[in-house]
C-alpha positions, 0 to 999 in steps of 0.5 A: 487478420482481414480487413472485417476484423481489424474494422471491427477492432477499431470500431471496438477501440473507438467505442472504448475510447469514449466510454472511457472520456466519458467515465473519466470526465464523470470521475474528475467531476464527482472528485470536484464535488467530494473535495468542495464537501471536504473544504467546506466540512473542514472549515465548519469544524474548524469553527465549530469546537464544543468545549468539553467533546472530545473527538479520535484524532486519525491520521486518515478519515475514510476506508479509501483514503486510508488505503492509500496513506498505507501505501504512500500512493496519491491519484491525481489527475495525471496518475489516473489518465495514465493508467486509464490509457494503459488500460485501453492500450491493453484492451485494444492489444488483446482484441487485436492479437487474442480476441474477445474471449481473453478481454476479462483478462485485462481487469484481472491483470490491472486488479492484481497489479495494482493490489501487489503494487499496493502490497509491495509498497506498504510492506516497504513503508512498514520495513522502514518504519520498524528501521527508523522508530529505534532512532526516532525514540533515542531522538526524543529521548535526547531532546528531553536529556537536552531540557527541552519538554517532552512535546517540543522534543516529539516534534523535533524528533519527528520533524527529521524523519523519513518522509513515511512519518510525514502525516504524522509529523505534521498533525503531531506539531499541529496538535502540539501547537494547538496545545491538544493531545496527540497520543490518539494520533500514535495509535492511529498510525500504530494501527495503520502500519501494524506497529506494536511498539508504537502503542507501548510509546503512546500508551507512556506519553498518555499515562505521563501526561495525564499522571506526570509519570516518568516516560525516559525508562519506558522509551529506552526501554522500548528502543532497545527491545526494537534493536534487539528484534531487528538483530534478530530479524536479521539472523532469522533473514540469513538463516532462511535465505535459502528456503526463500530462494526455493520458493521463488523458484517453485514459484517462477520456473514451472511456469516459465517452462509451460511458456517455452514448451508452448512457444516451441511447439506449434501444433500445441500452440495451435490447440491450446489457442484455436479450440474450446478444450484448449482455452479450458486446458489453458484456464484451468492450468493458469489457475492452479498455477496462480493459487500454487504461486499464491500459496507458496508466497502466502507460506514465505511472506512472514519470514522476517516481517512485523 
């Protein structure tokens, strides 16, 4: 590479490297501003409560917020320096080795890494979830044999459970204290996981509180129908480890074997890279093999969830 190009890669890094300062000064500035909205609207609702209205209770208001309880992911200050110098390490590494023409990669890569990140770790949210409910509604259960009220057991029960219930345990022992209902804070969170089963509990703690039904059969009955679908979940998982497996296979190999046939060979290397019908090629190939690893995944992602 001459001393031109890597005068002109610095001068690109440069200028990068102050739009970003520039953006990331504007971003801390603007989430100052949405945080002091926030605490002020917090505490004007929290002195402006009209007798008789009643409102949803969430356990996250906004589409942004949202998506990121699901996920148990929080940008901080800290987070988001790290990934905007990731970011600029990426630009400045592809206009260095590749050029110009590969830089749209790096906010496709981010985007995709970011969205199966977020996938992963909600997926791992839910599996918790569904794992831990059985014992947290045997917990409830326990408490109410044990004489306490139906409410101080909910909030023992919760107060011991794994830190995705968080949220939920802390809004559920305001409510309890404040003496207000929490049944709409289940479905919210039934809702945000995908839990079924959690609006069959909310829909019994609703209907007892209202009616003054009994809630321990309906409870029991719910835990025993969630160890029942995990048991079976399990058997469905060990019988189908092997078409999972193949999947993945199909998924990582071919691939994998393109990447050494390349490496080996220069004079291909040279085509795909240096000319214009190479970069089609390359663009081309690199898609099919997305959607392909796209599908195959979209085929096998259900085995044994939700």
């Amino acid at each position: 590479m001459t001393a031109e190009a890597l005068l002109g890669a610095a001068r690109n890094l440069a200028i990068l490297a102050v739009v970003l300062i520039v953006a990331q000064l504007l971003w801390v500035a603007l989430r100052e501003k949405q945080q002091v909205k926030r605490n002020v609207a917090g505490r004007l609702q929290a002195h402006a409560e009209v007798p008789g209205s009643e409102e949803t209770a969430h356990i996250a208001n906004g589409r942004y917020q949202r998506l990121l309880v699901k996920a148990g992911m929080s940008l901080d200050q800290s987070s988001l320096t790290m990934g905007a110098l990731l970011i600029l390490a990426a630009i400045g590494l592809v206009l260095v080795f590749l050029g110009p023409f590969w830089l749209p990669l790096v906010p496709v890569a981010a985007l995709l890494l970011v969205t199966v990140l977020w996938k992963v770790r909600y997926e791992r949210r839910r599996r918790v979830i569904f794992e831990s409910l059985p014992g947290l509604i045997d917990n409830v259960i326990r408490g109410i044999d044990a004489g306490r009220s139906l409410d101080q057991a909910m909030v023992d029960s919760f107060r011991d459970a794994p830190s995705v219930y968080e949220a939920l345990s802390f809004r559920i022992r305001s409510a309890v204290e404040s003496g207000r209902d929490y049944t709409d804070l289940l479905d919210d969170f039934a809702e945000l996981y995908q839990i079924p089963p959690l609006v069959f509990v909310a829909v019994a703690l609703r209907t007892s509180n209202r009616f003054g039904s009994a809630v321990r059969p309906i409870l029991k009955q719910t835990s025993r129908a969630l160890r029942s679908q995990q048991e079976l979940r399990r058997e469905f998982m060990a019988a189908t480890a092997e078409t999972r497996f193949t999947a993945i296979a199909f998924s990582v190999l071919p691939p994998g074997i393109g990447v050494a046939l390349i490496a080996m060979n220069k004079g291909f290397r040279d085509v795909l890279l240096d000319t214009q019908s190479g970069h089609i090629m390359l663009a081309v190939s690199g898609g099919l093999i997305l959607l392909g690893i796209i599908i195959i995944f979209k085929m096998v992602q259900g085995v044994g969830r939700g």
